[in-house]
C-alpha positions in Angstrom: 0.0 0.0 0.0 0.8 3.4 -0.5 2.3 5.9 2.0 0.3 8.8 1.1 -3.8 7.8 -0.8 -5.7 11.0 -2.0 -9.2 10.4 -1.8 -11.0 13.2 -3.9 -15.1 13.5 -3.4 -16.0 15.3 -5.8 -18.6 13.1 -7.8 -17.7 14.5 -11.4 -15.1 12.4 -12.9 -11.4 14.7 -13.7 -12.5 17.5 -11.5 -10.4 20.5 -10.5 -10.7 19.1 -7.1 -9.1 16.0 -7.6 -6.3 18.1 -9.8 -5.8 20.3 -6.3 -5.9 16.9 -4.5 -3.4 15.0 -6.3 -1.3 18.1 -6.2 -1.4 18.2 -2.4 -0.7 14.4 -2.8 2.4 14.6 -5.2 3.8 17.5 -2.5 3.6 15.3 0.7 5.0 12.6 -0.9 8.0 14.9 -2.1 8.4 16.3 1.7 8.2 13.1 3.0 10.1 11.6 0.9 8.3 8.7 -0.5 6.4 7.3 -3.6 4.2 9.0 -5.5 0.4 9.0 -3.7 -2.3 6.2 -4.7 -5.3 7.9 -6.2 -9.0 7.4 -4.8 -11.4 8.9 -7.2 -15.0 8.6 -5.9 -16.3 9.4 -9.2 -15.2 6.4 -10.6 -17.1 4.4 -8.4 -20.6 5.6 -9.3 -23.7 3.5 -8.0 -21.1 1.0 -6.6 -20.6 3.0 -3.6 -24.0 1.8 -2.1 -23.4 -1.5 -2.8 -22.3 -3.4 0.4 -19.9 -5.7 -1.2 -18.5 -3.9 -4.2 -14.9 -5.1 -4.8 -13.9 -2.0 -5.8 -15.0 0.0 -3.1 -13.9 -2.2 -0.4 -10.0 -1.3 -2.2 -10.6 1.9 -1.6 -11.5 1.9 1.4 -8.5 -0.7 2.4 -6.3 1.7 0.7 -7.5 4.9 2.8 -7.4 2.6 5.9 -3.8 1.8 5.5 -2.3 5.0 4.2 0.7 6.9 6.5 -1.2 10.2 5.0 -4.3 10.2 3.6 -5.4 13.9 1.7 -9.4 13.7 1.4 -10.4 16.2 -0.6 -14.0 17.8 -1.6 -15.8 20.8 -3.6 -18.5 22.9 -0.9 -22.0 20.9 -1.6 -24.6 22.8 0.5 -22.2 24.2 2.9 -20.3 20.7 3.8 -18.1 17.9 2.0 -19.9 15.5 -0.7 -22.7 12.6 0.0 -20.1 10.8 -2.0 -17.3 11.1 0.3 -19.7 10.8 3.0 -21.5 7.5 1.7 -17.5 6.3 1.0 -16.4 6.9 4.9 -19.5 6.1 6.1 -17.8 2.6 5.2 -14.9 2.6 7.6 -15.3 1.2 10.8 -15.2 3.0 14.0 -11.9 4.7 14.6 -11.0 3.4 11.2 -8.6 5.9 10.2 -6.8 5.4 13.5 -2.9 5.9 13.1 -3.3 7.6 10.1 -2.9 11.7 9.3 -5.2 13.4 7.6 -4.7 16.6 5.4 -8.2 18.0 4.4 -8.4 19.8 1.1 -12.0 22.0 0.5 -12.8 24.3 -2.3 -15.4 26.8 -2.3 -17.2 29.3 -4.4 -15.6 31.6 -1.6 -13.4 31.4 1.1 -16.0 31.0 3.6 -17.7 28.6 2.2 -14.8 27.0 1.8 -13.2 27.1 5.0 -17.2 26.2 6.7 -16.8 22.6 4.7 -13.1 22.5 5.7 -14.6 22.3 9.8 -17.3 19.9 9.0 -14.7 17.5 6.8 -12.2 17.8 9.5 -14.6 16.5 12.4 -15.7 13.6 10.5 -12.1 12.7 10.0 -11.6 13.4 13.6 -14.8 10.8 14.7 -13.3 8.2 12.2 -9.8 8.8 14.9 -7.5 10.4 12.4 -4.8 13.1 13.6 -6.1 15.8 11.4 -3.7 18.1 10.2 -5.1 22.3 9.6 -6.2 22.0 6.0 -6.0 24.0 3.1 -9.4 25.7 1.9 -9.3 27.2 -1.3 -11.5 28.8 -3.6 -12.6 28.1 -6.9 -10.8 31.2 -8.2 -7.4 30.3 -6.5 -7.3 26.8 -8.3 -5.7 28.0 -10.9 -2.6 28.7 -9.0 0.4 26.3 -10.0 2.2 27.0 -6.3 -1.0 26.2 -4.1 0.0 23.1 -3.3 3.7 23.4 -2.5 3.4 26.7 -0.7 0.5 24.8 1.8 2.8 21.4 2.3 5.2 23.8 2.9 3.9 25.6 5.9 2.6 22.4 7.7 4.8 22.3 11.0 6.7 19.2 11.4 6.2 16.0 9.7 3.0 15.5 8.0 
């Protein structure tokens, strides 16, 4: 398994999100010296997230579960993180993400709304026992930045 997974929620297949994501991703990795992040695309998975047994999934899910770093990313839907990244979690078991660090990644149409999904996605981490690092909220109009991701790895304290 890989060191660092990215798990981006945003349910349209090659979002900006999961661009921003991966570039988090690819930036921990570097700092931490590692291989490149495994990839977690929830819009890949479609319908098969609400089916119990779905091979797929169940990857997925071991793969977030056994990440060093796991960066869960997610555009603002109704002023909190996906139902698709929700539904996806909602398949770990309690304290499932024990051990592991989370780095929350949230873009908004602005930075409040941002930054308002950012809390609610860092709580859920928090109840599924991850040690959540502060996350980056962005908004839609910063994603065009080709720095974002460095200069946020950057100024995490410590290792990630």
């Amino acid at each position: 398994m890989s060191e660092v997974v990215v798990v981006s929620g945003n349910p349209r297949p090659g979002s900006r999100t999961r661009v921003l994501a991966e570039s988090v991703g690819a930036a921990v990795a570097r700092r931490e010296r590692v291989s490149s992040p495994a990839v977690v695309d929830l819009a890949e998975y479609g319908p098969a997230l609400l089916a119990p047994d779905d091979v797929r999934v169940a990857g997925g899910l071991a793969r977030a579960r056994a990440a060093r770093v796991l960066v869960v990313a997610t555009p603002t839907y109704k002023g909190s993180y996906t139902g698709v990244l929700k539904v996806f979690l909602d398949g770990l078991p309690h304290q499932g993400l024990a051990g592991v660090v989370a780095v929350p990644v949230t873009v908004g149409a602005n930075r409040e709304q941002a930054e308002q999904s950012g809390r609610h996605l860092r709580g859920l981490l928090a109840e599924l026992g991850a040690e959540v690092r502060p996350g980056l909220a962005v908004t839609e109009a910063d994603l065009a930045d080709p720095g974002l991701a460095e200069e946020y790895v950057a100024g995490l304290v410590g290792r990630v």
